[in-house]
C-alpha positions in Angstrom: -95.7 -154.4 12.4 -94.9 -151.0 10.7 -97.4 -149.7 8.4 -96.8 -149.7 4.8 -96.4 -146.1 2.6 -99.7 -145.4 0.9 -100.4 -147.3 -2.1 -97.4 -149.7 -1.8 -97.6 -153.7 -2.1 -95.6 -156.0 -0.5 -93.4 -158.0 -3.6 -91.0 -160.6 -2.9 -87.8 -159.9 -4.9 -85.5 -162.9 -5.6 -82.8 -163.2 -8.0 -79.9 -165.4 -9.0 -76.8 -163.9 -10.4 -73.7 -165.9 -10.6 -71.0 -163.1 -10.8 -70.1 -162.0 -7.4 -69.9 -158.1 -8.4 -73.1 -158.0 -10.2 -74.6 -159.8 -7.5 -73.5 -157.3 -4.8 -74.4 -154.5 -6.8 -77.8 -155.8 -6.8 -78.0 -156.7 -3.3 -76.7 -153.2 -2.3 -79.3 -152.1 -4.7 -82.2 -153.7 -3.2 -80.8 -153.4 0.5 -82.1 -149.7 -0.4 -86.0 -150.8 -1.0 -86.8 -153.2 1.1 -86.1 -155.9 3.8 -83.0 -158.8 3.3 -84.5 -162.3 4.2 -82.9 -165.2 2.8 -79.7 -165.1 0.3 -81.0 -164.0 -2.7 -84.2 -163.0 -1.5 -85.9 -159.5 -0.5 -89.4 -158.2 0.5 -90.3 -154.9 -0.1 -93.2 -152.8 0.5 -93.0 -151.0 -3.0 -95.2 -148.2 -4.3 -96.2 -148.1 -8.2 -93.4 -145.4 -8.7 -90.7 -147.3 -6.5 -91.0 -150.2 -8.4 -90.8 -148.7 -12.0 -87.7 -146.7 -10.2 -86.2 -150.2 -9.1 -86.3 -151.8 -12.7 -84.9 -148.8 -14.6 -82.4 -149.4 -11.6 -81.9 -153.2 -12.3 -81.4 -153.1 -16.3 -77.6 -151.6 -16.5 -76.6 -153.7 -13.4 -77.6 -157.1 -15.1 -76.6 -159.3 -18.0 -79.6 -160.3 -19.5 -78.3 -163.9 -20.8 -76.8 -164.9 -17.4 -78.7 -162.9 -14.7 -82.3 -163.5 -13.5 -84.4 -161.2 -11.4 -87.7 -161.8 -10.4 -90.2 -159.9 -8.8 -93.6 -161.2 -7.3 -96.1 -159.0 -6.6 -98.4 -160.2 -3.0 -101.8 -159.2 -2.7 -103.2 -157.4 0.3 -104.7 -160.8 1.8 -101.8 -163.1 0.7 -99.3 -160.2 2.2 -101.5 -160.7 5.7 -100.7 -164.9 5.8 -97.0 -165.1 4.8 -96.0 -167.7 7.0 -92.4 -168.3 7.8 -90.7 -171.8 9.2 -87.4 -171.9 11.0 -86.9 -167.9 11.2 -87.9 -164.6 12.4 -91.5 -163.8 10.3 -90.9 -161.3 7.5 -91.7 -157.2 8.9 -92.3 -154.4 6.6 -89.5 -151.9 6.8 -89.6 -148.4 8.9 -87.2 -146.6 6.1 -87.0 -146.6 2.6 -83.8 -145.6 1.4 -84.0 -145.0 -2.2 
């Protein structure tokens, strides 16, 4: 497993965005931070400046009354025992492209 920038956590990023352009504009967004897993769905090894980066980001590229983004942040000893059924288990990500 690749090892994480200094001073990033692991947070699981899912969101769900009915309009198709808004929705690709976010995944393109996030395709830039972190790793694609499921659907709607992204884990990203995010330092304190990356993520306040990624919200400022987020905000013009959402409707706030029909768009939901959610982002969870994993602790060092949760981010150890994610778990994954029926797939490939979740890696950090060699390049951050931001």
């Amino acid at each position: 497993m690749a090892q994480a920038p200094t001073g990033a956590r692991l947070y699981v990023i899912a969101y769900d965005i009915p309009v198709d352009k808004r929705r690709t504009k976010v995944h393109r967004l996030l395709c830039g931070y972190g790793q694609w897993t499921q659907y709607s769905l992204f884990e990203c090894w995010l330092t304190r400046r990356q993520i306040l980066e990624l919200r400022a980001k987020l905000l013009p590229l959402l409707d706030p009354t029909d768009d939901s983004v959610r982002l969870y942040q994993l602790c060092a000893g949760c981010a150890t025992n994610v778990e994954t059924v029926g797939g490939a288990a979740p890696t950090e990500p060699l390049i951050f492209l931001a």
